[in-house]
C-alpha positions in Angstrom: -0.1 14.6 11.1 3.1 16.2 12.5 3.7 16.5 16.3 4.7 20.4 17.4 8.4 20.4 18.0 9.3 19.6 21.7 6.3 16.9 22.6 8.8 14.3 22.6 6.9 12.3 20.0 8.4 11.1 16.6 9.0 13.7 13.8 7.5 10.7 11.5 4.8 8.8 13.5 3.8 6.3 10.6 7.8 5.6 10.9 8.0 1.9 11.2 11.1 0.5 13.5 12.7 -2.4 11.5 12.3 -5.8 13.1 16.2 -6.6 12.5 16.9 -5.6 16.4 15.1 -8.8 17.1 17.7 -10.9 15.8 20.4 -11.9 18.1 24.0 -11.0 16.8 24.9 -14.4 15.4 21.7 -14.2 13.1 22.7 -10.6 12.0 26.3 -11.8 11.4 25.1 -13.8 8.3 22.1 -12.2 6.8 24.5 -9.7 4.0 25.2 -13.3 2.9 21.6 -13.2 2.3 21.8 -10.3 0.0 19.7 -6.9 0.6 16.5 -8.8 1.1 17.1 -12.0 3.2 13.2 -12.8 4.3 12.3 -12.5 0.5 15.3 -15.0 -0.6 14.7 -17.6 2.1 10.6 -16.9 1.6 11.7 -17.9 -2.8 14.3 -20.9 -1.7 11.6 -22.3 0.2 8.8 -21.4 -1.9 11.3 -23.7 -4.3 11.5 -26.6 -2.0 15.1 -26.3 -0.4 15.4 -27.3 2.8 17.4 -26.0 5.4 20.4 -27.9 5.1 20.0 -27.3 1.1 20.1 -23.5 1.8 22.8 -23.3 4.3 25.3 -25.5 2.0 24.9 -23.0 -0.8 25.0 -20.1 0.9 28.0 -21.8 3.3 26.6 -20.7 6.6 25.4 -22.9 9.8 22.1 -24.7 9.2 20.9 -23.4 12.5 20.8 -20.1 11.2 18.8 -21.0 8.0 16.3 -22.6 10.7 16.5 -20.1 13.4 15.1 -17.5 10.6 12.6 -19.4 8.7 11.4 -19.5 12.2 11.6 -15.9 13.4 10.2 -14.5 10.0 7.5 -17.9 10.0 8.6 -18.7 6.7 7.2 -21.9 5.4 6.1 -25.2 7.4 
């Protein structure tokens, strides 16, 4: 269902916002290191049993950031 033009609604109201405006700028300045889907690749690493510090030293980026996201996107425990 389309909103009549000048209601101020959304041209697309099933658009979804992406959540990537959550992340502060330090976690956005790492995730292209990621590749073009970094929940599903840290969801697989950890689904593999890497661990943080694992992850970071392959990818070469701060373990706090590996940690900070596995906790923002509640990726394993």
């Amino acid at each position: 269902m389309y909103r009549k033009p000048g209601t101020g609604g959304p041209a697309f109201p099933t658009e979804r916002r992406s959540k990537r405006h959550k992340l502060t700028y330090e976690l956005q300045k790492y995730l292209h290191v990621l590749g073009p889907t970094p929940k599903q690749c840290l969801e697989t690493l950890a689904d593999l049993g890497l661990s943080d510090p694992e992850i970071a030293r392959y990818y070469r980026i701060p373990r706090a950031v590996v940690t900070d996201l596995r906790r923002i996107w509640r990726i394993g425990a």
